[in-house]
C-alpha atoms as one frame of an Amber mdcrd trajectory, in Angstrom:
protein
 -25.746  -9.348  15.802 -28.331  -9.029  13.278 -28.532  -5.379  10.916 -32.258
  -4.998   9.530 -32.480  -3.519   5.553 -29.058  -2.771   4.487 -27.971  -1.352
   1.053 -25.578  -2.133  -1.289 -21.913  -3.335  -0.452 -23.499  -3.363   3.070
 -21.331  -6.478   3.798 -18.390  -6.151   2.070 -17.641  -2.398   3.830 -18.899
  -4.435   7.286 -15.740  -7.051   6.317 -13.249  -3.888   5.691 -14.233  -2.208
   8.740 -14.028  -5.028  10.970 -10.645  -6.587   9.515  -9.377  -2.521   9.592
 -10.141  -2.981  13.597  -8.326  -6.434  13.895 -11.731  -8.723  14.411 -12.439
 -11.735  13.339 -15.657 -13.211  12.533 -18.236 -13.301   9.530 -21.363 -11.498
   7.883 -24.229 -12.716   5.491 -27.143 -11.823   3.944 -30.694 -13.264   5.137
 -33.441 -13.617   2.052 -35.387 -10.497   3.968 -32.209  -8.770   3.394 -30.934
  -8.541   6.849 -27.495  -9.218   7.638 -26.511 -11.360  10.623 -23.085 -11.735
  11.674 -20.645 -12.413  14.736 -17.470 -10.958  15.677 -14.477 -11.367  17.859
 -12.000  -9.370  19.329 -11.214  -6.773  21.814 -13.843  -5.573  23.796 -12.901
  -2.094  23.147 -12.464  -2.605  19.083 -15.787  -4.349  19.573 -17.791  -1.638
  20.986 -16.097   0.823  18.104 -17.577  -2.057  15.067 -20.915  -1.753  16.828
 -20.728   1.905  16.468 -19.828   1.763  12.743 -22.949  -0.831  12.217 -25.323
   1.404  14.122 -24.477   3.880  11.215 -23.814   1.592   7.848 -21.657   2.878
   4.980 -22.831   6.066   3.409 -24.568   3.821   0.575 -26.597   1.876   3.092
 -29.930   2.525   5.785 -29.865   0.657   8.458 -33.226   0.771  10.699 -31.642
  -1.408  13.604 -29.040  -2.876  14.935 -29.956  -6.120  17.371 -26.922  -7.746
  19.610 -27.831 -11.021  20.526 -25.101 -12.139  22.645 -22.296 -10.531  23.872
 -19.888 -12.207  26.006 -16.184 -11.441  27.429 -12.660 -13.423  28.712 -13.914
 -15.892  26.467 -11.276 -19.238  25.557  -9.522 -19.374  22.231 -11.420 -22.378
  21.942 -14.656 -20.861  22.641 -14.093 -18.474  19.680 -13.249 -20.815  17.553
 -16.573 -23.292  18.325 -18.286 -19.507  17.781 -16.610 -18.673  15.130 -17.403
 -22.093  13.259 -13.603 -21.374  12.205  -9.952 -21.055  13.152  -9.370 -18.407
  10.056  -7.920 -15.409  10.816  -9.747 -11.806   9.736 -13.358 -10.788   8.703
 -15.443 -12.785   6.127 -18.404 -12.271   4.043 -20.377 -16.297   3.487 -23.225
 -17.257   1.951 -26.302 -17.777   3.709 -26.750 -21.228   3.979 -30.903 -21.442
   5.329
């Protein structure tokens, strides 16, 4: 996914929400402040996090929302090689350009 011109604690309410729905998966900041991120989890609890996104937190504006791959029945493994990571929950990095 990739959010165009968020606002403040845009990423760190994106981390509550998704680790509040049980997802796993990270968020960062692009110097054009975009945020791109990935998520996994149930395809149901996914579909409610891209609903939350589509809206931001009350602080933020978000002018788009772009989902650049979405699969499903996908291995543990495969989320893991996604992922980057075996951790557990919903993480805010640092973008690494």
């Amino acid at each position: 996914m990739l959010l165009h011109h968020q606002g403040v604690f845009f990423r760190q309410t994106t981390q509550k929400e998704a680790n509040k729905l049980g997802l796993r998966g990270w968020c960062h900041n692009h110097p054009d402040s975009s945020v791109e991120g990935m998520a996994a989890g149930p395809t149901e609890k996914i579909r409610e996090f891209q609903a939350y996104l589509k809206k931001g937190p009350s602080q933020a504006q978000v002018t788009g929302v772009e989902i650049i791959s979405a699969q499903s029945n996908v291995s543990e493994e495969e989320v893991r090689r996604a992922l980057g990571s075996d951790k557990a929950g919903y993480e805010v990095r640092h973008y690494r350009g």
